[in-house]
Structure formats: C-alpha cells, structure tokens
C-alpha positions as CSV (number, residue, x, y, z in Angstrom):
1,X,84.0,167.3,37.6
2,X,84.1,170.9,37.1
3,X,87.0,172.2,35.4
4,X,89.8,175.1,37.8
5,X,87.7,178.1,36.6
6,X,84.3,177.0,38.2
7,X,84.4,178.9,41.3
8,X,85.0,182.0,39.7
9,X,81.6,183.5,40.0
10,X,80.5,185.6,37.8
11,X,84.1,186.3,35.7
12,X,82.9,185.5,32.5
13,X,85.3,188.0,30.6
14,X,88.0,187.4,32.7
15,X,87.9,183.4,32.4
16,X,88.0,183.7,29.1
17,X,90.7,185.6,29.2
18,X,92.5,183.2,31.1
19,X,91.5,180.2,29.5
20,X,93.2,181.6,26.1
21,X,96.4,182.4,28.0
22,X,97.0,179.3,29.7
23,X,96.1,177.5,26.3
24,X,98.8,179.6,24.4
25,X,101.7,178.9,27.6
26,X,100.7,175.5,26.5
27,X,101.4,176.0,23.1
28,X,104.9,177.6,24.0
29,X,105.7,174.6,25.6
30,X,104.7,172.5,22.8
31,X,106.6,174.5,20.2
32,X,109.6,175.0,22.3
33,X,109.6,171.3,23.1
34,X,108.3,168.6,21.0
35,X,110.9,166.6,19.0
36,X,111.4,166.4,14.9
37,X,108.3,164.7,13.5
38,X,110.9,162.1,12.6
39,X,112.0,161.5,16.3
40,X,108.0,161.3,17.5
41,X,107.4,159.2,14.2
42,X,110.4,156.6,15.2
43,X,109.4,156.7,19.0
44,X,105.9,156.3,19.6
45,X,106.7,156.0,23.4
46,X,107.9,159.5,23.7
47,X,106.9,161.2,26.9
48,X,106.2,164.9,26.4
49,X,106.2,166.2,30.3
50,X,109.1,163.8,30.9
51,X,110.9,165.5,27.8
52,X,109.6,168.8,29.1
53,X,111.1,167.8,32.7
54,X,114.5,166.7,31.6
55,X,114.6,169.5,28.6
56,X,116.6,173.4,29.0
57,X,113.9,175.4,30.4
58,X,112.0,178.0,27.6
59,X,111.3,181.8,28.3
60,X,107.8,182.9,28.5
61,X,107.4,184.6,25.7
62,X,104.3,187.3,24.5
63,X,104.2,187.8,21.0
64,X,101.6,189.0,18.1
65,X,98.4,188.2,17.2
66,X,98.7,184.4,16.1
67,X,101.9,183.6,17.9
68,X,102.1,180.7,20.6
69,X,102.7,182.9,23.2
70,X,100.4,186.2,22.3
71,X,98.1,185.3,25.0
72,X,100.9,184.7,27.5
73,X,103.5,186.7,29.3
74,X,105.1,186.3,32.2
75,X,103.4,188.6,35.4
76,X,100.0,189.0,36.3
77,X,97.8,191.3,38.2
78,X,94.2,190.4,39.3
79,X,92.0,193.3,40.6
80,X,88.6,193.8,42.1
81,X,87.3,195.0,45.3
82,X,87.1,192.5,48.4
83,X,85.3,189.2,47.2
84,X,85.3,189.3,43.9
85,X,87.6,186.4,43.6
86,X,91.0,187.5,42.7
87,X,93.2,184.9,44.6
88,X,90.5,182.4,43.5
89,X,91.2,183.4,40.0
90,X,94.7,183.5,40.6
91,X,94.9,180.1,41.5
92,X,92.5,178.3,39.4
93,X,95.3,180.3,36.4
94,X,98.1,178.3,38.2
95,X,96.2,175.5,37.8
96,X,95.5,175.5,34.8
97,X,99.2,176.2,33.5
98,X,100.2,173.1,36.0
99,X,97.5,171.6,33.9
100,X,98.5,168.1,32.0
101,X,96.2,169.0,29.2
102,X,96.7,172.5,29.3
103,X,93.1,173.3,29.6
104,X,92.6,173.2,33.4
105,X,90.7,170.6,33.0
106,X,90.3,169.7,37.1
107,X,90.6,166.3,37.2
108,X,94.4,165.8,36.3
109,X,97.3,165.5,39.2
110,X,98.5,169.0,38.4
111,X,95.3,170.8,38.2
112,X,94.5,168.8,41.9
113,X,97.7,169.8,43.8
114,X,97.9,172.8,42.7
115,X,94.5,173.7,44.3
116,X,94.6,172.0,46.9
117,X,98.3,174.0,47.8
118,X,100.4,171.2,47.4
119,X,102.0,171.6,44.2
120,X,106.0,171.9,44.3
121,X,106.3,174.1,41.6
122,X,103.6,176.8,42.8
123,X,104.2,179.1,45.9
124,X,101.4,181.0,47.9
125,X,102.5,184.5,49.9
126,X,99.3,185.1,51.9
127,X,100.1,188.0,54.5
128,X,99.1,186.6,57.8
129,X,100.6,190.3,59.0
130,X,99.9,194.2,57.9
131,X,102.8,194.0,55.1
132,X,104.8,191.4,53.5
133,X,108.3,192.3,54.0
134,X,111.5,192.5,52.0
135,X,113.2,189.2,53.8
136,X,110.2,186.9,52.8
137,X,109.9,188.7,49.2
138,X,113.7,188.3,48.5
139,X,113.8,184.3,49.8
140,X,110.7,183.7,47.6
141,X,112.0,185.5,44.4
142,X,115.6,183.2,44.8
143,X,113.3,180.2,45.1
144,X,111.1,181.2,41.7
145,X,114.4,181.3,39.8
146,X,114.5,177.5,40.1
147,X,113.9,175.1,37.0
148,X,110.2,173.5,37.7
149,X,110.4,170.3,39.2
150,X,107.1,169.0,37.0
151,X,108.7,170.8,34.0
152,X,105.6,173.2,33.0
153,X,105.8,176.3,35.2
154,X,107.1,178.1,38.4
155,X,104.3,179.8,39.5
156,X,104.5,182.5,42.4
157,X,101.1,183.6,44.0
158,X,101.4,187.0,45.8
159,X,97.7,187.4,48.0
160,X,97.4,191.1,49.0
161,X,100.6,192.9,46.8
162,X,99.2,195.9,48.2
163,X,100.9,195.3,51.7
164,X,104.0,195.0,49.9
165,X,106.5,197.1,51.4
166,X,108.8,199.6,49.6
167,X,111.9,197.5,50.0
168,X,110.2,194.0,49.0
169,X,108.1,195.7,46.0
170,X,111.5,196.2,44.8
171,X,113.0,193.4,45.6
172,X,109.6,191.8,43.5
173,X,109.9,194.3,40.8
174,X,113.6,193.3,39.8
175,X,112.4,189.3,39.6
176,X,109.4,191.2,37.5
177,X,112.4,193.0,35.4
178,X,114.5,190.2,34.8
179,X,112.3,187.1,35.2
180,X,113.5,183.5,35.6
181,X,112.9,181.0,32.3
182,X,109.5,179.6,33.0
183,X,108.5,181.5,36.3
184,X,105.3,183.3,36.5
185,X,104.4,185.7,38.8
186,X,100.4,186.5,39.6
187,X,99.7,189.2,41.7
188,X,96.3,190.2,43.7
189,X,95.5,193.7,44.6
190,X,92.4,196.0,44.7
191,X,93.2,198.2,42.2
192,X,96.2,199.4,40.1
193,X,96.6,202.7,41.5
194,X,100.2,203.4,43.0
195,X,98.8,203.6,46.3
196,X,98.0,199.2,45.8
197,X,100.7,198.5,43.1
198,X,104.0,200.5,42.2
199,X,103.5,202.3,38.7
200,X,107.1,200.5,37.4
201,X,105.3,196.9,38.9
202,X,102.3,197.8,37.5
203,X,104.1,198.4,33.8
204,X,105.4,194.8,33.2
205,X,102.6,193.2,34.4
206,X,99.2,192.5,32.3
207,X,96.1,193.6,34.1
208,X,92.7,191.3,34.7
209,X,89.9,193.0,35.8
210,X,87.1,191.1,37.9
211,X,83.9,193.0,39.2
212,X,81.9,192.5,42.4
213,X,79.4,189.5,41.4
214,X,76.0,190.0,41.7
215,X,74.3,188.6,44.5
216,X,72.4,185.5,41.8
217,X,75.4,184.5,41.0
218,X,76.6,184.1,44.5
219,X,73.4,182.4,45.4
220,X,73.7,179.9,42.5
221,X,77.1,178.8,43.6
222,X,76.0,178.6,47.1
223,X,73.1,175.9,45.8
224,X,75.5,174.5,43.6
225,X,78.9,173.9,45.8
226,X,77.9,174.2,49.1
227,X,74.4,172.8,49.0
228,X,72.4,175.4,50.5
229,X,68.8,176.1,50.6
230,X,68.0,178.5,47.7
231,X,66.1,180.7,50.2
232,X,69.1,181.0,52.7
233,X,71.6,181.4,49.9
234,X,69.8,184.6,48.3
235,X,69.0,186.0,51.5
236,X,73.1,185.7,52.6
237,X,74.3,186.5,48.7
238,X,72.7,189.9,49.2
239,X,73.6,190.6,52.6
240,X,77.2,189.7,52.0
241,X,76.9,192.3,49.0
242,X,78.7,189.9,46.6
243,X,81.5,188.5,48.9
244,X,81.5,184.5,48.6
245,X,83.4,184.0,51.5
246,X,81.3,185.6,53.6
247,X,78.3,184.9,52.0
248,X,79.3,181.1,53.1
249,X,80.3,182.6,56.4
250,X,77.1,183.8,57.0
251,X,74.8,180.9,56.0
252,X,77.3,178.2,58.1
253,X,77.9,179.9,60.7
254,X,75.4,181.0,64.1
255,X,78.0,183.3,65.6
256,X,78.8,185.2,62.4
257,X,75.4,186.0,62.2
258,X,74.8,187.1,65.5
259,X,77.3,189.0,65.1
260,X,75.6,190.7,62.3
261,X,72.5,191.1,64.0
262,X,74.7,193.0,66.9
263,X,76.1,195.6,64.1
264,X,72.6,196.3,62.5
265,X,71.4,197.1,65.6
266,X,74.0,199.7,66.5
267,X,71.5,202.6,64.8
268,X,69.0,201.8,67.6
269,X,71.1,202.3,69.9
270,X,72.7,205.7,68.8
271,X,70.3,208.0,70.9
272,X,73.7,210.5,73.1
273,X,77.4,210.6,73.0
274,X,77.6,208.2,76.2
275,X,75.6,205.1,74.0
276,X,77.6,206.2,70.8
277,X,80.6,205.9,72.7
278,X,79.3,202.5,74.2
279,X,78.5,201.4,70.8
280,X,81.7,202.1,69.6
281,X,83.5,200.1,72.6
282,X,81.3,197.0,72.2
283,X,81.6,197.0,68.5
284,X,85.9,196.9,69.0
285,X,85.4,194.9,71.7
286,X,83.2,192.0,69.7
287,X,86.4,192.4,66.8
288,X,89.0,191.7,69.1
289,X,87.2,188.5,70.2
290,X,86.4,187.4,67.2
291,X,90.2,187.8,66.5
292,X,91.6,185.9,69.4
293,X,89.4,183.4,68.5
294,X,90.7,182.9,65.3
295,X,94.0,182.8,65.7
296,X,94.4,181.3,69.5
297,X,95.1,177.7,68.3
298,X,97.5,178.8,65.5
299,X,98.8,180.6,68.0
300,X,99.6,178.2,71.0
301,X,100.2,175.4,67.9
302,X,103.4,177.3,67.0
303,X,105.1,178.2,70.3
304,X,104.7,174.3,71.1
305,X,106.1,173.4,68.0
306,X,109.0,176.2,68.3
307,X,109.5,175.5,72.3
308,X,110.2,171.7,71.2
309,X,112.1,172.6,68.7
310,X,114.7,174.7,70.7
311,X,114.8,171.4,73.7
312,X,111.6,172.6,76.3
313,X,111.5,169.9,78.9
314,X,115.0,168.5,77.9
315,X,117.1,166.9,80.8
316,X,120.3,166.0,78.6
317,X,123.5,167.5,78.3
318,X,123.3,171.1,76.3
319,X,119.2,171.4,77.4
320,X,119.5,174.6,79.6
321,X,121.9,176.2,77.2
322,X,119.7,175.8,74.7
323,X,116.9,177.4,76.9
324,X,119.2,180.3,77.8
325,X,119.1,180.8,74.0
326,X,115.8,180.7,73.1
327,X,114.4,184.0,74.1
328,X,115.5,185.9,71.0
329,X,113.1,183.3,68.6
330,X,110.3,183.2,70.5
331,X,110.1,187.1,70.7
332,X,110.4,187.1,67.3
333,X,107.1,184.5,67.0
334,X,105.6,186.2,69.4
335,X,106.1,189.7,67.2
336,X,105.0,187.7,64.2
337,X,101.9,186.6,66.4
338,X,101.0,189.8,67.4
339,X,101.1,191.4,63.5
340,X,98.7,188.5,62.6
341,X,96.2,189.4,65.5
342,X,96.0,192.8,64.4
343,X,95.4,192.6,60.8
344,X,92.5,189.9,62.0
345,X,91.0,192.3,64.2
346,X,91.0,195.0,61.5
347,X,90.0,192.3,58.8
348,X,86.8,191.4,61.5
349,X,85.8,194.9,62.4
350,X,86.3,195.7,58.9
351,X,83.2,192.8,58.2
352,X,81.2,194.8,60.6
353,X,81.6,198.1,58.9
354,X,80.4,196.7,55.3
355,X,77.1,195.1,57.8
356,X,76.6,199.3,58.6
357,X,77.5,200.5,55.8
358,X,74.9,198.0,54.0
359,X,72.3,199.5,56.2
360,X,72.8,203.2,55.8
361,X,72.6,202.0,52.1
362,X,69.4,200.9,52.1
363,X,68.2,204.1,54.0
364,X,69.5,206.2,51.2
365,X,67.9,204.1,48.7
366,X,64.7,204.1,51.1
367,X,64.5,208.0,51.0
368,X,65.4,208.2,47.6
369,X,62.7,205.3,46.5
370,X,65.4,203.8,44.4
371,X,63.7,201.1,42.6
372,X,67.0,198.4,44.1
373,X,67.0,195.2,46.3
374,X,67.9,195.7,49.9
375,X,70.9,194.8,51.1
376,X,69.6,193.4,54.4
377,X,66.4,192.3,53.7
378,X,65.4,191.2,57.3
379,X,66.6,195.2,58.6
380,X,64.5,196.4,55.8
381,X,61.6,198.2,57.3
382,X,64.1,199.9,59.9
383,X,66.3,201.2,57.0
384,X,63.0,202.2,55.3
385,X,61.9,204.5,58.9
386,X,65.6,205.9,59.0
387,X,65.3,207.0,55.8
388,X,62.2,208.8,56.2
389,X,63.7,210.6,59.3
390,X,67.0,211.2,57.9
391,X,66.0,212.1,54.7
392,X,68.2,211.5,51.9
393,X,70.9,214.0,53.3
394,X,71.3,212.6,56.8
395,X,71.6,208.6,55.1
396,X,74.2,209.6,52.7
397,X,76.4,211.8,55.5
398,X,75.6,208.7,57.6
399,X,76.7,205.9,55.0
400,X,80.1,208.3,54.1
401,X,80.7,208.4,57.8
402,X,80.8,204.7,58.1
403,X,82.8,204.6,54.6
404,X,85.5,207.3,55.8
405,X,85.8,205.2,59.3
406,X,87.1,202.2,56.8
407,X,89.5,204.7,54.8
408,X,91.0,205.7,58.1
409,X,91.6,202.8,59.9
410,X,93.3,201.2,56.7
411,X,95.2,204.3,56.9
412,X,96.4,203.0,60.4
413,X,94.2,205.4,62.4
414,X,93.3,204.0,65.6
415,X,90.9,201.6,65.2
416,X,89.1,202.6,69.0
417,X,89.9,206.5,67.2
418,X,88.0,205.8,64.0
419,X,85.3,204.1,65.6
420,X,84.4,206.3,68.2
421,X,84.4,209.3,65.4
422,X,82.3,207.5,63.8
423,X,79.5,206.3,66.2
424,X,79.8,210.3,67.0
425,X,79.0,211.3,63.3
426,X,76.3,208.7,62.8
427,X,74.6,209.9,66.2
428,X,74.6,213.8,64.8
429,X,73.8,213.0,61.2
C-alpha cells in the first residue's frame, strides 16, 4: 500500500520536506521518552506508545542542525494556488506524525484514521461558510490544549486560514504564541501575504511551498488511483489546468462537463449587450443550481435532525413549550445554511471562470504562436479563430477581464455585478 504522501502530486520538494520533519517529531518523542537502557534492558515487554500515552506530555521543540527536533516545530503553513494540494499535504503530515512508525507509512491504525477523519487526536476546520469565526476558533484552540489521547500528537488542521476573521486570527495567533505541549497547528492558505495570513501568524509559523502540478502528473495519478483511461485523464488533467479535484470531477462526472461545454461556449454567444447580459444571467443562474444541488440534502438532513432534537411531532408533557422555543436555533441553522450556499455558489461560478479564462488563454497563446499545450484541447480551433480576430491585444484584455471578474467577486462584489461587467468587457474587447 502506498505510504500518506502518495497523493500529493507532483510535491517532490515539499514531501521531502515533510518526510524529514515528521521523522525528527518522532525522534523528539523517542528522546523525550524512552526509559534508561537499563529499564528497556530488564523489561523487554516495554510498550513505547503505551509509555508515550501514560508519560508528561513533551514540548515541540526546533532546534539546530543535528538536533531531534531541527526538522520540527510546532505550526505550519501550506501554500499554493487552488489544487495544488495543500489540505491533502496537510493531512497526509498529520498522518504521518499519528504514524506508529513514524514514517507515514499508510498501513498502521494511526496513519488510517487519521485519513480517513477519524482520528481523536486530529481536528479538521473546513469553512462550509465565507469566514471561520472567532466562537469556532476559540472552542477549537481550548480543545488543542488537551493531552493526546494516542500520546503522539494533537494535530489541528485549519482548511482555508485565509477566511479567518480578525477576532478568530487572533484568537489562533495567541494558541500559535503560547502553544500547548504536543499540539500542532497546520495551516492552508494561498499565499502568505497579509491579505491570506496575518504577518504576526505568518512569523511563528514555517512556510511549505507547493506549485500547480503539471497536467502529466495529474494524468498519472488519475490512471493510477482512480483507474482512468489514459486518454480521458490527459484530456481532463489539462483542462482542469492542474486541479485534481476537478480533474476527477470532470472525467466522473456528465453534468460537470456539460457544464463546461455551456461556459466555453459563452464567446459564441457574445455578439450585443442584450446576449452578453443573457450570458451573464444564465451563467449565475447554472451556479446557483449547481449550488442548491449540492447542498439541498445537507441541508434538509440537519433541520430534521435539529427539529427532532428540539421535540417536532412530540405529544408529551413540555412538547409545545419546547416548540415555542425553538425558533431562535433554527434561525441560527438556517443563517449557517445560507453562508454555506453562498460560498458554494461562488466556489461553482468560480469553476466556470477558470473554464473562460482557460479559453481566452489559449487565444492569446494562439495569436502569439506560443509553442504551449492547449488548455481545452476540444475548444482548440475556436480559440485558435479568436485569436486571429482579436489579435494578441483583444485575448489578453479579454483573459484580464475574466481574471479581474474573479478578483472582484472574492472581493464580495456582486457576483450578478461582476459578471455582467464582465460578459460587457469580453463583448467590446
């Protein structure tokens, strides 16, 4: 079996990287905790996680060249642009420091709970809303100060620290300051400028880099993993520009590409202000869809289980009271429900704009007869007749149009704003 790092496509530097840091908070353990030679000698039963489990906990430590704990420290921010991998490389690193060998070797219990997300001593905070927020951030950081039930690590997964806000950054930053024996905090975020990650966040944490993997390396995995036909999985590597996730989205799915095929044809259809506008409308309209599909059964799954919980249908003494008082909670699920729609309608039309911005790419690199790969190989020859019309000026004002729609509508523009601005600018050229 493959060890914790093996979907981590095209990482080399990076695994290595982690590989020597989850050996060395191995080692700290080891050092920290294994008895007097005399006492292993006399006791050749001796249980080192049991030892470990029952033991005072140990500080992670980072210190010089040659120490246990030089490739070690206690926070950790991954960084890359969308799909490169940095939650997956996040958790394959909690793996492998919940790793029984220390190795992340893939096969032991620690390595398999962990990534399957059922490890007690490693927490996930994946945004299902625009921001995570100081109540969540403050309840997690007093959980992480708790001794690790396995007796390795406590291991706290931020997805998205970008949409931290203000108040839980620092509520974060003082766990970050002050950290708990044996907690480790791994962060994910685009980049490390202070508009993604605080500056004071950013300067107790050690930064790893991962870069957008190229399109064979997404293809292999594809083969590999997923068992895909090597024709369909270079054909979806490069139109999902790098992005495993959607490059498995795309060969899996019928409706995501037909989808795709809808957004590539939006330049067809750009010929006066009335079909850009009706281009714009369709193209919000196919997000929100898209959207409310996605999250109706969460949806209706958790005002069941919260209606139940509060006593719906209940005929016994107390039941109408309890009714009475359940207004205030399920406004507050249904605000929670709301947040999560949006950020799935922005994430979905967001998918859409990378599909157009992938075309106006290959225009540019059409007029410019830039020896490069398509991006969508099956849109090719239209890209190729835009870019002869356009000419090189017209694709690239085109291509910065679509990129400046994405800017503002993470921004929180309007998305219907920003997308009708834009279907305007890609009609004028």
């Amino acid at each position: 079996m493959p060890d914790v790092f093996a979907d981590l496509v095209g990482q080399d530097e990076a695994v290595d990287t982690l590989r020597r840091a989850a050996a060395s908070a191995a080692a700290v353990l080891r050092t920290a905790h294994l008895p007097a030679p005399a006492v292993a000698a006399a006791d050749p039963e001796y249980d080192e996680l049991a030892a470990l489990a029952d033991d005072d906990p140990a500080p992670v430590t980072a210190g010089p060249a040659g120490d246990p704990g030089a490739g070690m420290t206690h926070a950790w921010i991954f960084t890359g642009p969308p799909g490169s991998g940095r939650s997956v490389a996040a958790r394959a690193f909690a793996a492998a420091l919940q790793c029984g060998h220390g190795t992340g070797c893939g096969t032991c219990p620690g390595c398999h709970t962990t990534l399957t997300g059922t490890h007690a001593d490693v927490r996930l905070v994946a945004p299902e809303g625009l921001s995570i927020g100081v109540g969540e951030m403050r309840a997690l950081v007093l959980r992480a100060a708790s001794t690790p039930s396995g007796g390795r690590w406590q291991v706290v997964i931020i997805e998205d620290a970008d949409r931290l806000t203000e108040a839980a950054g620092n509520a974060l930053l003082k766990a970050i300051e002050e950290p708990p024996p044996r907690t480790v905090f791994l962060l994910c975020a685009p980049s490390t400028h202070p508009d993604d990650v605080s500056v004071t966040i950013r300067s107790r944490c050690r930064v790893v880099p991962l870069r957008q993997p190229s399109a064979a390396a997404v293809a292999e995995v594809l083969v590999r993993r997923d068992g895909i036909t090597p024709d369909v999985a270079r054909w979806v590597a490069a139109a999902a520009q790098g992005h495993v996730g959607r490059a498995r989205r795309l060969a899996a799915d019928p409706q995501a590409r037909g989808r795709r095929d809808a957004v590539l044809a939006v330049p067809r259809r750009l010929t006066g202000v009335g079909t850009a506008l009706d281009a714009a409308s369709a193209l919000i309209g196919a997000a929100e869809a898209e959207a409310e599909a996605a999250v109706a059964e969460t949806d209706a799954a958790e005002r069941a289980a919260l209606q139940t919980a509060l006593g719906a249908g209940g005929t016994g003494r107390g039941a109408a009271g309890a009714t009475r008082g359940s207004a205030g909670q399920l406004k507050d699920l249904e605000k929670r429900q709301k947040s999560r729609a949006t950020r799935a309608q922005r994430d979905a039309l967001d998918r859409a704009l990378v599909d157009l911005a992938g075309f106006y790419r290959d225009a540019l690199t059409s007029a410019l007869r830039a020896p490069v790969a398509p991006v969508h190989t099956d849109t090719a020859a239209l890209a190729e007749a835009g870019g002869q019309k356009w000419a090189p000026e017209g694709a690239l004002r085109r291509l910065e149009a679509v990129l400046a729609c994405r800017a503002a509508i993470e921004a929180n523009v309007k998305p219907r704003i920003a997308v009708e601005a834009m279907m305007l600018s890609l009609w004028r050229g």
